[in-house]
C-alpha positions as CSV (number, residue, x, y, z in Angstrom):
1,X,-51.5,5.7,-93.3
2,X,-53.6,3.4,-95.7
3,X,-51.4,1.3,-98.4
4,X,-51.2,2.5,-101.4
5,X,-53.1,0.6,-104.7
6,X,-51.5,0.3,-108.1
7,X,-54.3,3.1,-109.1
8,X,-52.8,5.5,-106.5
9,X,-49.4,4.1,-108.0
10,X,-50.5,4.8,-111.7
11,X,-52.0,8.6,-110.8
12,X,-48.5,9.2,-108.6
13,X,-46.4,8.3,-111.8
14,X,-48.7,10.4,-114.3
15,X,-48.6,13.2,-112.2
16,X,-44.4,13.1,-111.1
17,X,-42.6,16.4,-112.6
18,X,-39.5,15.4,-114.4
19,X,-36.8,17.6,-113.7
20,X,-34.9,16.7,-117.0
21,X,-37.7,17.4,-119.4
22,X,-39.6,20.2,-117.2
23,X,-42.9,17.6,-117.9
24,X,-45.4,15.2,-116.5
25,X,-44.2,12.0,-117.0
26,X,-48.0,11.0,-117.8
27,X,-47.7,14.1,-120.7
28,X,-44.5,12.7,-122.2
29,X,-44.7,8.4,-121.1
30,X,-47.7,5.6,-121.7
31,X,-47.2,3.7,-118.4
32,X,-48.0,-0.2,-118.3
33,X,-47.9,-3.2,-116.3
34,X,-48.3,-1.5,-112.7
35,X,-47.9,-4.2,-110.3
36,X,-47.7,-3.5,-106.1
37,X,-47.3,-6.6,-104.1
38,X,-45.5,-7.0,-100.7
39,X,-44.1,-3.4,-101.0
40,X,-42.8,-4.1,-104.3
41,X,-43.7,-2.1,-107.0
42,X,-43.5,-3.2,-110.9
43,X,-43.6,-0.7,-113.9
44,X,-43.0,-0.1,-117.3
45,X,-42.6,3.1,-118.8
46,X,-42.7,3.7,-122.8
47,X,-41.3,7.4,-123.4
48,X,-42.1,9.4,-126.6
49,X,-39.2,10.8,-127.4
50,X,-35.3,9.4,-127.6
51,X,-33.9,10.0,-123.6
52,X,-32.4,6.5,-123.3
53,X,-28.8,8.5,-121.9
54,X,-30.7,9.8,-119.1
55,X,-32.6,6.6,-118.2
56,X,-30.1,6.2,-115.1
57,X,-31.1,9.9,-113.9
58,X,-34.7,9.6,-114.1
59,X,-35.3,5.7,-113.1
60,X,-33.6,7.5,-109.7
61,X,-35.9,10.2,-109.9
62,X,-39.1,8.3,-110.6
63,X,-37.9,5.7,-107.8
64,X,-37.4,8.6,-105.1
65,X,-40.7,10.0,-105.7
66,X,-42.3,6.8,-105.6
67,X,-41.3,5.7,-102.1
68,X,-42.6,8.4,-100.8
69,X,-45.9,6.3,-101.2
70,X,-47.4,4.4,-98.4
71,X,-46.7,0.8,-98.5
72,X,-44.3,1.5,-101.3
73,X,-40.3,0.2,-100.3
74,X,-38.9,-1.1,-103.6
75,X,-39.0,0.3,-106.9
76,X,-38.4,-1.8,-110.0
77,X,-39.1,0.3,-113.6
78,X,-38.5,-0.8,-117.0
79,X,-37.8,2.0,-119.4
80,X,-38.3,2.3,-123.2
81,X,-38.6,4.5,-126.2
82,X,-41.1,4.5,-128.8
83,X,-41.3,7.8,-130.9
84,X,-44.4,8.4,-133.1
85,X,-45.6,10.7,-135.7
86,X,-47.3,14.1,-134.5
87,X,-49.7,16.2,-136.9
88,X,-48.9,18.9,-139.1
89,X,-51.2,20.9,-140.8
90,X,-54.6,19.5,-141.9
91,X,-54.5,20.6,-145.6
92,X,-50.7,18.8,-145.7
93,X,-49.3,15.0,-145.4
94,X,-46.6,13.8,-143.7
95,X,-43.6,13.5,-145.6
96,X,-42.5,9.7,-146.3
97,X,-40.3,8.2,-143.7
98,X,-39.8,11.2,-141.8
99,X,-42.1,10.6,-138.8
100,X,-41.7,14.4,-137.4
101,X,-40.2,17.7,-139.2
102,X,-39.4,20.4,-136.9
103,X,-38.3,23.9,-138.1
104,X,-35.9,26.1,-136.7
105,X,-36.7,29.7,-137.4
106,X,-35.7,33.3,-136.3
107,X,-37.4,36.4,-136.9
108,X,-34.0,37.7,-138.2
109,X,-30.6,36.4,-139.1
110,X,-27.3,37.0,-137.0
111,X,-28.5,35.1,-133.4
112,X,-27.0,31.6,-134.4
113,X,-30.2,29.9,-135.7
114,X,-28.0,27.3,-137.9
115,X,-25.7,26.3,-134.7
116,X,-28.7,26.2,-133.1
117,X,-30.1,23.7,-135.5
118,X,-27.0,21.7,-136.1
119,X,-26.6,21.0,-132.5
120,X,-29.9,20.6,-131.5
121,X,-29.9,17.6,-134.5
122,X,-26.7,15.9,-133.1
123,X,-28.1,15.9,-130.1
124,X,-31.2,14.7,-130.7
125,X,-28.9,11.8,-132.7
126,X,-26.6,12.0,-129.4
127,X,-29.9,10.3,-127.9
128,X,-30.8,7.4,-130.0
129,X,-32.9,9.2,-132.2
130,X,-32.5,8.6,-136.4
131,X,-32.2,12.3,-137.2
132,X,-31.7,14.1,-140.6
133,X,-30.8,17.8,-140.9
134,X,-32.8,20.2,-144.2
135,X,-30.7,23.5,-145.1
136,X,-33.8,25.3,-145.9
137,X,-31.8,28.7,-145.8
138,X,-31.6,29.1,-150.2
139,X,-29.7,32.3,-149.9
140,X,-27.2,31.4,-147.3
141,X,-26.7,27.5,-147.0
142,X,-24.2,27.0,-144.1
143,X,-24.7,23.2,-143.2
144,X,-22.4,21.9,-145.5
145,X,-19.7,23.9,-143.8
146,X,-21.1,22.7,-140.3
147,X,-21.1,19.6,-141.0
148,X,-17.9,18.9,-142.4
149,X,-19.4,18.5,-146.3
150,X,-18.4,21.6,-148.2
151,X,-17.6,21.0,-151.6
152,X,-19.5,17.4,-151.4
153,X,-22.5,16.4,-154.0
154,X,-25.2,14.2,-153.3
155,X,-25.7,11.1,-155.4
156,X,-28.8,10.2,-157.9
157,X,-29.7,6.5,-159.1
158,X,-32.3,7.1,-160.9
159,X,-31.8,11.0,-161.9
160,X,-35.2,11.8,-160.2
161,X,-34.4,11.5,-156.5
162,X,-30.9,11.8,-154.1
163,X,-29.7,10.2,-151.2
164,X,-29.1,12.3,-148.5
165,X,-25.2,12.7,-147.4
166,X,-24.2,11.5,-144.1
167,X,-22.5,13.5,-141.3
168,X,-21.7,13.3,-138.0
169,X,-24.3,10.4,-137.3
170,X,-27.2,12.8,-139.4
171,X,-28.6,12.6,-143.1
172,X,-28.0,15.7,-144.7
173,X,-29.5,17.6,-147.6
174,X,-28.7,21.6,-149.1
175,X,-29.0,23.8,-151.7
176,X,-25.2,24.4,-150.9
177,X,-24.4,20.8,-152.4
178,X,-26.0,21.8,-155.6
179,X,-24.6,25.0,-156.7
180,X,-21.0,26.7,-156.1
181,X,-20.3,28.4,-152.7
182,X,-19.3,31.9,-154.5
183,X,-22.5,31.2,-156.8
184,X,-25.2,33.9,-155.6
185,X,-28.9,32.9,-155.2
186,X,-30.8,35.5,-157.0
187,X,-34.0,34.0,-157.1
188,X,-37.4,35.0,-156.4
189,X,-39.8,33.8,-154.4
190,X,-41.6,31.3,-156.3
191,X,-38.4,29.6,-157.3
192,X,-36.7,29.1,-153.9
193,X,-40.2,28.0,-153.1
194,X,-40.2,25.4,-155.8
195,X,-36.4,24.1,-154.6
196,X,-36.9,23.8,-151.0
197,X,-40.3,21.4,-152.5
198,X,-37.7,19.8,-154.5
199,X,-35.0,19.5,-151.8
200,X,-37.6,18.3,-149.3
201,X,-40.3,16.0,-151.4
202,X,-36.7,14.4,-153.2
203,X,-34.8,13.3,-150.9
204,X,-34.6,9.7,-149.9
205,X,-34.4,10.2,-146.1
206,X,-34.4,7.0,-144.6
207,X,-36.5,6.2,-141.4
208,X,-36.0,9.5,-139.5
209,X,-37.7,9.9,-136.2
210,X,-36.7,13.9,-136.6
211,X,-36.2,16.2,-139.5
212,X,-34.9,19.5,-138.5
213,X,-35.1,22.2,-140.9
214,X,-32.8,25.6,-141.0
215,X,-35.5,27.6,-142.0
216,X,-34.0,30.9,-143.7
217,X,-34.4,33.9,-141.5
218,X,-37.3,36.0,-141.7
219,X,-41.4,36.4,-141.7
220,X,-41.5,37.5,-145.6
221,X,-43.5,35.6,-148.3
222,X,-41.4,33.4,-148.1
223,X,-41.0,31.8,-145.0
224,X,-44.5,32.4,-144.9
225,X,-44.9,30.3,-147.9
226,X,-42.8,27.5,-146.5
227,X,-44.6,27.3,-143.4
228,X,-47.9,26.4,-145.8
229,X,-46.1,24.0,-147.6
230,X,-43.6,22.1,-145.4
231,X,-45.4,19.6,-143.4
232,X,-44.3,20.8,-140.3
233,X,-44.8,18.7,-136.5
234,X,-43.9,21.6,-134.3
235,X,-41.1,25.2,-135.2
236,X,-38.6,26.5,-132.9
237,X,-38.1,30.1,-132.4
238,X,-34.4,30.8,-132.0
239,X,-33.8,34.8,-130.1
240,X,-31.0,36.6,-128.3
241,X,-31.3,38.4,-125.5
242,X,-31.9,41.8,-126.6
243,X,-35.0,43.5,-127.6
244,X,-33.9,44.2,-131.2
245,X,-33.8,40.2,-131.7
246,X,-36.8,39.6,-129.7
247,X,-39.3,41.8,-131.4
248,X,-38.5,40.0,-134.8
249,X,-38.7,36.7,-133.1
250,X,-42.4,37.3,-131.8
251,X,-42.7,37.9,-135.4
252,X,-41.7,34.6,-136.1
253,X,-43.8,32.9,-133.5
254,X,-46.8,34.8,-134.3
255,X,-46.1,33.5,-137.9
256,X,-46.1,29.8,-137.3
257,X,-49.8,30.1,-135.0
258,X,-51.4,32.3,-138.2
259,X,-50.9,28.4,-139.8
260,X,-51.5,26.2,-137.4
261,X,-48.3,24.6,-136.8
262,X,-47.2,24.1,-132.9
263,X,-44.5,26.5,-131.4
264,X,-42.8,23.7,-128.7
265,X,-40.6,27.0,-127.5
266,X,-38.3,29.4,-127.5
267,X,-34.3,29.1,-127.0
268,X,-32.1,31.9,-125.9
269,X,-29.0,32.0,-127.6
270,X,-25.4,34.0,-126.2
271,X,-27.7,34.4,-123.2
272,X,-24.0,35.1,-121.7
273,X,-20.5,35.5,-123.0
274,X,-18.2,33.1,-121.4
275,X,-15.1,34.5,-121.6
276,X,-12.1,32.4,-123.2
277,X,-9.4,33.3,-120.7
278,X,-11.3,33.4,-117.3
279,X,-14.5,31.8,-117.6
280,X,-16.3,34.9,-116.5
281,X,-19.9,34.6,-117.4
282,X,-21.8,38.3,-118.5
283,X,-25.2,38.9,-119.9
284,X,-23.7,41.3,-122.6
285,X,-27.0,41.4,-124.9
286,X,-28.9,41.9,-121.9
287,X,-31.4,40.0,-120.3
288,X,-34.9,38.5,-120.5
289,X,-35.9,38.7,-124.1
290,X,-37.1,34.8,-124.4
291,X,-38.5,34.8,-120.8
292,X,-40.6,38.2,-121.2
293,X,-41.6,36.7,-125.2
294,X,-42.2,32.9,-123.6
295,X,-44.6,34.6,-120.8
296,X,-46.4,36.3,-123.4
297,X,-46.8,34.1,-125.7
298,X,-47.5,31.4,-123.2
299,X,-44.5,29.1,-124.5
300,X,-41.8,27.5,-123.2
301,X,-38.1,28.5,-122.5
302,X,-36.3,25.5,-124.0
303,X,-32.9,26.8,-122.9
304,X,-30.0,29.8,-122.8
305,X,-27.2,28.8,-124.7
306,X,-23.7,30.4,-123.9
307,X,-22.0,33.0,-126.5
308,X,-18.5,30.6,-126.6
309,X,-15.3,31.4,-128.5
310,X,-15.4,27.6,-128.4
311,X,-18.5,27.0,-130.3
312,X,-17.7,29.3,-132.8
313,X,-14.3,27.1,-133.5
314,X,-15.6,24.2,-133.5
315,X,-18.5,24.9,-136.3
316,X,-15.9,26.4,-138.2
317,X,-14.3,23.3,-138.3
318,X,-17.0,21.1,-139.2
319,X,-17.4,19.7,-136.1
320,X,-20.1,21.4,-134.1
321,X,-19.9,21.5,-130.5
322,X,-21.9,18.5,-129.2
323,X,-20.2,16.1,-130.9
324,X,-16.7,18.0,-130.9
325,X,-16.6,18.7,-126.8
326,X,-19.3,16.8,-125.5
327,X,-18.5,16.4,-121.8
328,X,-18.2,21.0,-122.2
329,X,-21.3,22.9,-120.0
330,X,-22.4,24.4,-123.7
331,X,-23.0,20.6,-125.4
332,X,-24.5,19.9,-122.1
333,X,-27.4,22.9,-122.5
334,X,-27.5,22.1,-126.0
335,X,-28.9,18.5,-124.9
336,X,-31.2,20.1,-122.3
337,X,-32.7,21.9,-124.9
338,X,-33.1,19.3,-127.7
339,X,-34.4,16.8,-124.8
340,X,-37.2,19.9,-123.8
341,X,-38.0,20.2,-127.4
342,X,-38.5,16.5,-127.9
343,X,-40.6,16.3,-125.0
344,X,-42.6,19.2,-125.8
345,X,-43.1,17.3,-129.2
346,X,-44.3,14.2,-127.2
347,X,-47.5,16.1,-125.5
348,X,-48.7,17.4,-129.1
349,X,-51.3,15.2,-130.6
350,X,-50.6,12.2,-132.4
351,X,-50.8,11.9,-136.8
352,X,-52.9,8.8,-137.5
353,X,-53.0,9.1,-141.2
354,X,-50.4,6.5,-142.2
355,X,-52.2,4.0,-140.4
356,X,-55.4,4.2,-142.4
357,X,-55.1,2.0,-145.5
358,X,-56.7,3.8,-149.1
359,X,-60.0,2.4,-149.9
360,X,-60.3,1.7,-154.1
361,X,-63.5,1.1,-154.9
362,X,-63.4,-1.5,-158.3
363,X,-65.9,-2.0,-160.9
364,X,-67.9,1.5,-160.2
365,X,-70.2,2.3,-163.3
């Protein structure tokens, strides 16, 4: 068999399926410094998106996969993260030290879009990522409770702009730290419009790699509305199993292609009950609602999260489930997700904008 080069070396790596992130490496990595001498191969490996927890896994992986090269017997990889800010939509600019927003969304309420969020935010943070979390939900803000803040106000300096609160690792920003919990929102359109801007655009989020935003449930004006305004990297559609949730949800997908913002996938959540006494796993909303939307669509399955007793609890509590019980099989999915979602995010094309200084042009007459 001929020896292999450092080209064959560099094509092998591009081309190696990671079984943690269901990508190319070449799709989701920038790979450097490719060196094969004596049967001793030398590489470095710059990932997109925050997987430093799993190095250990996937170095073995990459190294496996690698020997199975001709002339190839030892493996030495250096690993890194550098995360980058995608595009959003070409009439919008990126918001300020928030490299990538994401949106959460559902075609309806009632599947668990904000425990979705939440723990897709903490893990993302769980990661090495700097992540801050957006109640974008006007009517019914339920982060504060999530997170442990209820009751909590955010703090202004110079009465024009707050500082996001901290929880649980994430910067934090609602409606629900603004107004009184009992205190109805009976707004219309234009106004919630106008506070999300307000919520969003006033913040002083500080170096986030990710913003993830609980966008309120819904494909009305105004999530519509939203999705023009928001400068968004890539959305999440949140589903359950069953068909009722599903048709809603290809609702909400179809809504985020009409304006051109990415859909990285689609997550499945109380794909099964897990019952609290024996453990026994049943698909009691049925089955195959994100698979048979995903294969229409011709998106990704990001995950099938577990309908848990446990879950429940532990948002209730203000301590949601990945950083509460994060050894348990559901914070373990709910990393598989965030980490698909992140890597999906890292094949999307890259925003180039804040790298182009603004030309004045002095003494025109």
């Amino acid at each position: 068999m001929t020896p292999s080069t450092e080209s064959d070396v560099n094509n092998h790596l591009k081309s190696i399926e990671l079984d943690e992130l269901g990508q190319k490496l070449g799709d989701v990595a920038s790979i450097a410094d490719v060196e094969l001498s004596d049967g001793r191969l030398k590489a470095r490996i710059e990932f997109g998106l925050p997987i430093e927890r799993a190095f250990d896994d996937i170095e073995s992986e990459i190294g496996e996969k690698l020997r199975s090269l001709a002339g190839v017997e030892d493996v030495e990889l250096v690993l890194g993260t550098t995360i980058v800010a995608h595009g959003v939509q070409r009439n919008l600019k990126p918001l300020d030290n928030v490299r990538n927003v994401i949106a959460v969304a559902s075609g309806k309420g009632g599947v668990g879009k904000s425990t979705v969020a939440v723990n897709l935010a903490l893990a993302l943070a769980a990661d090495g990522a700097r992540v801050g979390l957006l109640d974008a939900d006007i009517y019914g803000p339920s982060q504060p409770h999530m997170v442990g803040l209820a009751g909590e106000q955010p703090v202004s300096e110079d009465g024009k702009t707050m500082a996001p609160l901290d929880a649980l690792g994430l910067q934090v920003m609602s409606i629900g730290f603004l107004v009184d919990a009992d205190q109805p929102m009976v707004w219309r359109g234009p106004m919630v419009t106008s506070a999300l801007n307000q919520l969003l655009h006033q913040t002083n989020w500080q170096d986030l790699d990710y913003l993830i935003v609980d966008m309120p449930p819904g494909t009305g004006d105004i999530q519509l509305t939203l999705s023009q305004q928001v400068p968004v990297s890539g959305a999440v559609i949140v589903t359950t199993p069953q068909d009722i949730a599903a048709i809603d949800a290809r609702k909400g997908l179809a809504m985020f292609r009409k304006v051109a913002i990415p859909v990285l996938g689609v997550i499945e959540n109380m794909s099964t009950h897990v019952c609290s006494s024996c453990g026994h796993e049943e698909a009691i909303f049925g089955e195959g609602g994100a698979e048979r939307m995903a294969e229409d669509f011709d998106v990704t399955v990001l995950g099938q999260l577990p309908l848990d007793a446990n879950i429940r609890a532990q948002t209730d509590a203000g301590n949601p489930t990945v950083v509460s019980d994060p050894d348990s099989a559901a914070a373990s999915a709910y990393r598989a997700a965030s980490r698909r979602m992140a890597a999906r995010l890292a094949t999307k094309s890259k925003d180039y904008a804040a790298k182009f200084p603004n030309i004045v042009v002095e003494g025109a007459q």
